[in-house]
C-alpha positions, -999 to 999 in steps of 0.1 A, spaced: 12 520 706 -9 547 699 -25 528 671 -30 498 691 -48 513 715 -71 538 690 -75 496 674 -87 483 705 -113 511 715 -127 506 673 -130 466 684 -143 472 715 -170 498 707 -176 471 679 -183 446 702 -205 469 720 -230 474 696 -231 439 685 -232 423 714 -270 414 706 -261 400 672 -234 381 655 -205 392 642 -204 381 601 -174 389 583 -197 395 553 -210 423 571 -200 454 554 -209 478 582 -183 462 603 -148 479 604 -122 457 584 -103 445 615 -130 431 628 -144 417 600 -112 399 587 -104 383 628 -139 371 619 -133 353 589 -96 346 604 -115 323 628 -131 304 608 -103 293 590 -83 259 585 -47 258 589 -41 243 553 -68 275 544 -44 297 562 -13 286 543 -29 294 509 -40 329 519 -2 340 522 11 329 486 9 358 461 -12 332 439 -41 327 466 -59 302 454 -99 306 460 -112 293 493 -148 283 478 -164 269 513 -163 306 526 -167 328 492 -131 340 494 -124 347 460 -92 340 443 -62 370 446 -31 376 430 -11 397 451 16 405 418 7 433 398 33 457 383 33 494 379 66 506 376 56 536 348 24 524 345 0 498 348 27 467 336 21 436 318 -17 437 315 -22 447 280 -18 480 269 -20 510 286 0 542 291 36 541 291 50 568 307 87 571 312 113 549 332 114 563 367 152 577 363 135 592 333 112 609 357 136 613 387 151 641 364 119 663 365 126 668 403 84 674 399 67 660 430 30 669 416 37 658 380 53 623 393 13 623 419 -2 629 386 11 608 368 5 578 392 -27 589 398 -37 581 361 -20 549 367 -39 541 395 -73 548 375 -63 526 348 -54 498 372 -90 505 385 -107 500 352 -81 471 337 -92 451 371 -131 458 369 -126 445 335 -108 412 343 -133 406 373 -165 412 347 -147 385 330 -150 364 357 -112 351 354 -85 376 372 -48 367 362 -15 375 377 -12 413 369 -50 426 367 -54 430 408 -50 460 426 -16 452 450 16 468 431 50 465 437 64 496 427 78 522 438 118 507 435 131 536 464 169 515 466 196 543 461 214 541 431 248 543 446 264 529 415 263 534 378 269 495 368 240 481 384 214 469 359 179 478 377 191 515 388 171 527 361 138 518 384 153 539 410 144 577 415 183 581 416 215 586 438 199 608 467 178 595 500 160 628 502 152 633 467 140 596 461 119 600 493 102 629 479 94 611 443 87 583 459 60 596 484 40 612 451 44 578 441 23 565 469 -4 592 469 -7 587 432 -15 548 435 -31 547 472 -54 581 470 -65 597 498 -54 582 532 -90 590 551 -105 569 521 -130 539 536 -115 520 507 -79 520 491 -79 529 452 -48 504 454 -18 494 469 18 508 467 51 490 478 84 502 489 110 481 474 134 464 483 139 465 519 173 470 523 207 478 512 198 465 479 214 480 447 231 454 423 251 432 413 226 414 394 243 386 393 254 374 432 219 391 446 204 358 458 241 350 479 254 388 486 260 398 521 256 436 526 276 448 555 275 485 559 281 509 587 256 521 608 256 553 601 253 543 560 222 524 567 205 552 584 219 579 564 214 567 525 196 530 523 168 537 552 155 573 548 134 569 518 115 538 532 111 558 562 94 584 547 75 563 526 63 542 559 57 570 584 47 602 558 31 583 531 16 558 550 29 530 519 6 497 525 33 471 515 68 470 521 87 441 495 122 427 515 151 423 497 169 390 482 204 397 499 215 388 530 220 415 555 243 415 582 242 375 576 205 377 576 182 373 545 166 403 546 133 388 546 139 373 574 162 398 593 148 405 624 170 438 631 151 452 596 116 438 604 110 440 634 129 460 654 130 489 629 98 490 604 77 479 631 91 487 660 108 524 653 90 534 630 56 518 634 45 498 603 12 481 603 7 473 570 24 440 549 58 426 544 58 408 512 91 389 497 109 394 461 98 367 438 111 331 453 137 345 476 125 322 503 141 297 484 170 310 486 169 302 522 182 269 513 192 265 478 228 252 476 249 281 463 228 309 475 222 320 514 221 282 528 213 295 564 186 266 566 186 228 550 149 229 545 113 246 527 100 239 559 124 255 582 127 287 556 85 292 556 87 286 596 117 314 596 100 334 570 67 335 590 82 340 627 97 373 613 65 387 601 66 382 564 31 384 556 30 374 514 56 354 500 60 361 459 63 318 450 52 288 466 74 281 498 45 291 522 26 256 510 50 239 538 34 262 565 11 235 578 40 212 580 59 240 599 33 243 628 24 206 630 62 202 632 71 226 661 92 249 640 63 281 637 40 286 661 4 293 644 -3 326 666 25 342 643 8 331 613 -29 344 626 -6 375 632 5 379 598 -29 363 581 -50 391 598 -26 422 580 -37 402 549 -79 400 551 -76 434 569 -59 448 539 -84 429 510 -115 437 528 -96 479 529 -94 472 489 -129 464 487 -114 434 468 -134 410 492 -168 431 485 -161 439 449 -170 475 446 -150 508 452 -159 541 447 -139 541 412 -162 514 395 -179 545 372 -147 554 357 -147 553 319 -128 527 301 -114 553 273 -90 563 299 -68 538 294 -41 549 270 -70 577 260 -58 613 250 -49 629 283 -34 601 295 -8 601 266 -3 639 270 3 632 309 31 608 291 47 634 270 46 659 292 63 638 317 90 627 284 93 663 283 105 672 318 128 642 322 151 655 292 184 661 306 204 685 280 240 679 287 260 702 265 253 723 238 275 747 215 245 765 201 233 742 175 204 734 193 176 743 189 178 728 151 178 753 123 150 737 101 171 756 70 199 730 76 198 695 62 198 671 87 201 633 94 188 611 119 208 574 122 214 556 149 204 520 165 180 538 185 160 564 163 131 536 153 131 509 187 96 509 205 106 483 228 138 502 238 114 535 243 92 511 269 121 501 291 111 477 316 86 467 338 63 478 310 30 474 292 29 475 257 13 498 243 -13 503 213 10 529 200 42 544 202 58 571 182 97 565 177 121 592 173 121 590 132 85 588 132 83 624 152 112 642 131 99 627 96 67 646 107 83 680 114 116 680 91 99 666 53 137 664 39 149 643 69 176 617 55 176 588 76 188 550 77 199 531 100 236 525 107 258 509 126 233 495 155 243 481 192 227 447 182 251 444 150 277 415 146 293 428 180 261 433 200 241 400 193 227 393 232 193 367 239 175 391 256 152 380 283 117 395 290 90 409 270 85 386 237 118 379 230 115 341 229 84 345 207 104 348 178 107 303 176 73 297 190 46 280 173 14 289 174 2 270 207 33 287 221 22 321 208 -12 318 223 -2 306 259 23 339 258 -5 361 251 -27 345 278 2 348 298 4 386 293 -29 392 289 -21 405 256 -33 396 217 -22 372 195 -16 402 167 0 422 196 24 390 199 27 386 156 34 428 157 61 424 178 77 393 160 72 416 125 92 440 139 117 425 153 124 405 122 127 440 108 152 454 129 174 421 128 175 427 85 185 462 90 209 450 112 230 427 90 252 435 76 261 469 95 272 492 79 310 503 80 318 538 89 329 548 48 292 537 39 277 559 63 297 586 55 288 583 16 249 583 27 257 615 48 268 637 16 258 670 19 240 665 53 247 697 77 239 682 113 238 644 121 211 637 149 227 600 162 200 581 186 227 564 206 231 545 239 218 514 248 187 497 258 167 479 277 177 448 263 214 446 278 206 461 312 181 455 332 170 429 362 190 391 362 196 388 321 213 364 307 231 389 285 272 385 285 289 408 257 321 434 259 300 459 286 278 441 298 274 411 320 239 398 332 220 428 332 247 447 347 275 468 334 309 462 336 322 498 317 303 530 317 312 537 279 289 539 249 295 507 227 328 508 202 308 510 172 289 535 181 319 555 193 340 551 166 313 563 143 307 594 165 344 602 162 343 599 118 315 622 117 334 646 142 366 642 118 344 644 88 331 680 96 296 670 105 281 687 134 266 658 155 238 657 179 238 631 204 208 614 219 216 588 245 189 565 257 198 547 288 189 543 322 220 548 340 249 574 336 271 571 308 308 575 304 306 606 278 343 619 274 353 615 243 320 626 231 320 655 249 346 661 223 336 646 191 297 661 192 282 695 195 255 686 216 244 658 240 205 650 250 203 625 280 171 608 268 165 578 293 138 555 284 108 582 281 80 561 275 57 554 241 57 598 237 92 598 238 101 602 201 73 634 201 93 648 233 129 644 218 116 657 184 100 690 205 130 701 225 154 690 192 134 719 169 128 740 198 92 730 205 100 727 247 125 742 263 146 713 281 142 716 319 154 683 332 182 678 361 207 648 367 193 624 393 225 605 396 264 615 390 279 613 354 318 598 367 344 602 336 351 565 335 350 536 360 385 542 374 363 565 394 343 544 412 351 520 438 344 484 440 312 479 425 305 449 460 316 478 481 282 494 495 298 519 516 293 549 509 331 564 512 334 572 469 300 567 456 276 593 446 276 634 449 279 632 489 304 610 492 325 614 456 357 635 459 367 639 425 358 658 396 327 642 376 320 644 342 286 658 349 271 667 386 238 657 402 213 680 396 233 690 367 210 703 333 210 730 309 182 749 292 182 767 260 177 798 283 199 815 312 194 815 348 208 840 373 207 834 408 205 866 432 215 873 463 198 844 490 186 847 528 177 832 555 146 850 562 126 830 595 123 794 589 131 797 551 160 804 525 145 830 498 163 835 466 154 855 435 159 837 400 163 858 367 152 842 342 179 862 314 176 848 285 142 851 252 135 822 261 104 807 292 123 784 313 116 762 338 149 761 366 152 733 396 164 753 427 178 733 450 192 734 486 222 713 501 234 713 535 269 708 551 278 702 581 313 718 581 329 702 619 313 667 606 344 653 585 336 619 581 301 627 568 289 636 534 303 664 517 271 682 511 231 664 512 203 676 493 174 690 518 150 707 497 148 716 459 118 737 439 109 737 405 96 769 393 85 783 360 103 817 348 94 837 321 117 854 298 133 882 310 116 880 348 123 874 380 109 846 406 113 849 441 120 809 452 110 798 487 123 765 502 112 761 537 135 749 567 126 731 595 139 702 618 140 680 590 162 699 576 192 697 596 189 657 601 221 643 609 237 612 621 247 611 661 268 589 670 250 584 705 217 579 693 228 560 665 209 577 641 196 603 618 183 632 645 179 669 643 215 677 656 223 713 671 249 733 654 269 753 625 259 741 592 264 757 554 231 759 534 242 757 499 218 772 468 220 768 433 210 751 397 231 719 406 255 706 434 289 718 417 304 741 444 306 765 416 269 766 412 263 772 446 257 802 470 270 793 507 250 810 540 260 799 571 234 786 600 229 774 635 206 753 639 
């Protein structure tokens, strides 16, 4: 309300002052409100229609220029070319670094900048070079078998809210800006985290108190803190509703609780499945899912549905007040990009940014902080005196080092090109990979299908993604490579006999990129259409782990994935483990770094490590009861926030001192460190609800041998629970535990009781 009326005074003070002359919408003096009811006014209603497809065709007779809402940013500008790839968000997740994560988006943002004054010099902007981005993915990753949780910022509402907010600030700049540097999105909207394979059909029906608590807080903050412009709905159903189209999610909650004035945009043709036989069927028509689509305040549909809008009004079924409703969000918003004006205050920036020196740091400093070290017996760092092997099916993948959502780089150094640099008498070939015999899937995305195109074919897919023919004939080149090394594999005796005399086996294990990941038509032992249906590494892999255990070898394992793994037995058969995620085209410098000792490892778990999948509950099951940290009651493998360093940290005693928990950390070992404190809370008379939530965590930087006195304020925020009479998440009045420590292991943590 309070921004309704603050709109009304701007419109009528407006009107004021130009009551002696005409309003223009091409008058740039004029506040963007104004301005775009202006232009609304002098629309048609077939006009109107075009202007809400993500493809918005140009409307010439006014001097609207074309836009394409779609662009991707997911670690970096996406699919426009190269630019920097930094790592996949789970990747970054496990920094727990709010300003790096703002940083690093920030660069993002100034390459999207430059990338789209390019394409509009050009005079032809494609899908992917505007300035509208559908990233941050803030869905919780409740479970481990769900293909796209490696775009999520992890397992925990408060922690993804946090990450994702620096996400925001990163792409949108500064809020009091006259003009946006770009647009962020909050995705998907809600109670949205896998199966792949049923998400156009799946009904989510959660409690309550599980919708407010874990799937709504991060898109709260990003909606009422961060002030996020776009909010993308999900494909499920909801409570029986598409989401998109879910009036209880809309409207009564993003813009009615929490106050959301900026655009509702869908996933990529789920208005379709409105209809489509097989998937929600809660309409028989196009033209009764646009009318359904529009009524609820969906503002962009991603696809083509919104063509039947004129046939919608003319027919009865929408009334075209909610579509003037919606259409105004939309010029508001381009004329707030300065899209409509062309100019922005970032037009001066300098093309060498893009994928330029201190951008590609940015990258490996970010590889460096997302490195989760999982166990280690002492043989890390690497002795250089030792002679050591690197094998495995993911020591020399760029692709796999992208992950998804990606652009493709000029460059990339792989994990054998780094450690050829620093160790000259590396041995190294490549054994045993996930694609062999066993592993053969059709990946989808990226280039894949480039490999049987001719060269008319090979053109239109660089057009498409605004890449290079050689970029497209690289790729091919390489991945003709890889498939030769690939066949035959080699059997376990034939590695051994290349590994004669070798000290320490480094194996670049896991999986990729190319087996999980969104809607993939990928069905082999492990994995089924993106998704996983284990949690272990693949046989071939493990079985080769286990000979090099048996043969004496002391093995180091680096898993790239973007999900948990189920580690057991290789907790037993090697002497280290380095949780490597996808971390971007630096990634093989940062793995190389913290192997020989370059960078201390700092990284935490952003998501639980179960032992197996007997763990877990139904992977359809979205309540919480058994999924994740707060709600898991047995013994994991590995804990959230779970991460060691090559140095020691001692926790002293903590206190509630005001409004904040104080803590010293020693750092005790010879090494500098950097340590993730972090605060949980319990609520100890509150049975049914989690067993402990993070509130508040703080990376800090401790030398050797000193001591750092760690602050983490508390305030009402703090001590949010659910109450059952306001049905909601509230500051709630009683005895709670504050719990402190490296991770969330009860173990790890120092308990102090507090009223509140």
């Amino acid at each position: 309300m309070k921004k309704l009326a603050l709109l009304l005074c701007a419109l009528v003070s407006v009107a004021a002052c130009t009551s002696k002359k005409e309003i223009s919408w091409k008058d740039r003096t004029l506040p963007p409100e104004v301005r775009a009811r202006d232009l609304l006014s002098q629309l048609t209603l077939e006009e109107k229609a075009v202007l809400t497809m993500h493809n918005s065709d140009p409307i010439e007779r006014l001097g609207i220029k074309r836009y394409n809402w779609w662009s991707e940013a997911l670690h970096g500008v996406a699919r426009n070319g190269s630019a920097t790839v930094f790592p996949q968000p789970i990747g970054m997740a496990s920094s727990f670094d709010t300003e790096k994560i703002e940083v690093v988006f920030t660069a993002a943002s100034d390459e999207a900048r430059v990338k789209n004054r390019q394409a509009v010099e050009s005079g032809d902007v494609k899908q992917y070079q505007g300035l509208t981005f559908w990233t941050p993915n803030i869905n919780i990753f409740r479970d481990p078998r769900w293909g796209r949780g490696m775009e999520t910022y992890g397992e925990d509402p408060y922690l993804t809210g946090q990450l994702g907010m620096a996400v925001v600030r990163g792409l949108q700049g500064p809020d009091d800006s006259p003009i946006r540097k770009t647009h962020a999105c909050a995705k998907h909207y809600a109670v949205h985290s896998g199966l792949e394979s049923n998400r156009h059909r799946f009904d989510a029906q959660v409690s309550e108190r599980d919708l407010r608590e874990t799937y709504l807080p991060a898109f709260k903050d990003l909606v009422t803190k961060a002030h996020v412009q776009e909010v993308m709905t999900a494909y499920n159903r909801f409570r029986g509703d598409p989401c998109a189209a879910s009036k209880y999610l809309v409207q009564d909650i993003l813009r009615g609780e929490w106050g959301y004035d900026g655009m509702v945009v869908s996933d990529c043709w789920a208005i379709p499945n409105f209809y489509t036989k097989g998937q929600h069927e809660i309409v028989d028509t196009d033209v009764q899912a646009a009318a359904m689509a529009v009524k609820n305040g969906l503002d962009v549909e991603c696809g083509s549905t919104f063509r039947k809008i004129p046939e919608a009004v003319e027919s009865g079924l929408l009334d075209e007040a909610d579509l003037d409703r919606n259409l105004l969000r939309i010029l508001t918003q381009r004329f707030k990009l300065g899209e409509m004006d062309g100019e922005s205050p970032w037009d001066n920036l300098d093309p060498a940014i893009v994928e330029g020196p201190e951008h590609r740091a940015l990258s490996l400093d970010m590889a460096h902080e997302s490195m989760v070290l999982l166990q280690n017996n002492g043989i890390l760092p690497l002795n250089p005196g030792q002679k050591i092997a690197l094998i495995g099916p993911n020591a020399d993948d760029v692709e796999m080092l992208w992950g998804n959502y990606n652009a493709v780089p000029k460059s990339t150094v792989t994990l054998l090109d780094a450690m050829q640099k620093r160790l000259p008498g590396l041995v190294s070939f490549r054994a045993c990979g996930i694609l062999d015999a066993e592993y053969k899937p059709d990946p989808r995305g990226r280039f894949a299908a480039a490999m049987n195109m001719n060269e008319k074919e090979l053109e239109e897919l660089a057009k498409q993604y605004a890449v290079g023919i050689e970029d497209i004939r690289n790729y091919i080149a390489r991945e003709q490579k890889n498939q030769m090394s690939f066949l035959p594999a080699l059997d376990v005796e034939a590695v051994l006999k290349q590994l004669e005399g070798v000290d320490v086996v480094v194996f670049a294990g896991g999986i990729s990129p190319r087996l999980e990941g969104e809607e993939m038509p990928v069905h082999v032992p492990g994995f089924s259409g993106g998704d996983r249906t284990d949690l272990e590494l693949p046989a071939v892999q493990r079985r080769l782990l286990k000979a090099l255990h048996e043969s004496g070898k002391k093995v180091v394992l680096v898993t790239f994935s973007g999900c948990a793994l189920g580690l057991v037995p290789e907790t037993e058969t090697c002497d280290a483990i380095l949780q490597a995620w996808y971390p971007g085209q630096e990634g093989g410098t940062a793995i190389a770094d913290i192997l020989v000792g370059d960078v201390n490892p700092s990284g935490k778990l952003p998501v639980t490590y179960y032992k197996n999948v007997d763990q877990l509950p139904e992977v359809e099951d979205y309540n919480m009861e058994g999924h994740t940290y707060r709600y898991f009651r047995g013994e994991p493998l590995y804990p959230f926030g779970y991460g060691l360093s090559y140095t020691t940290f001692a926790y002293g005693e903590a206190k509630v001192k005001g409004k904040k928990v104080v803590v010293p950390v020693t750092n005790t070992g010879d090494r500098d460190g950097a340590e993730v404190v972090q605060l949980y809370v319990r609520k100890p008379d509150d049975t049914a609800g989690p067993i402990k939530t993070l509130r508040g965590f703080q990376r800090v930087n401790v030398p050797a041998g000193k001591t750092v006195e760690v602050t983490i304020p508390l305030d009402k925020e703090t001590f949010l629970w659910w109450d059952e009479k306001a049905q909601d998440m509230v500051p709630v009045r009683g005895n709670y535990e504050l719990l402190v420590g490296g991770c969330s292991a009860d173990a790890a943590l120092q308990c102090l009781t507090y009223r509140f």
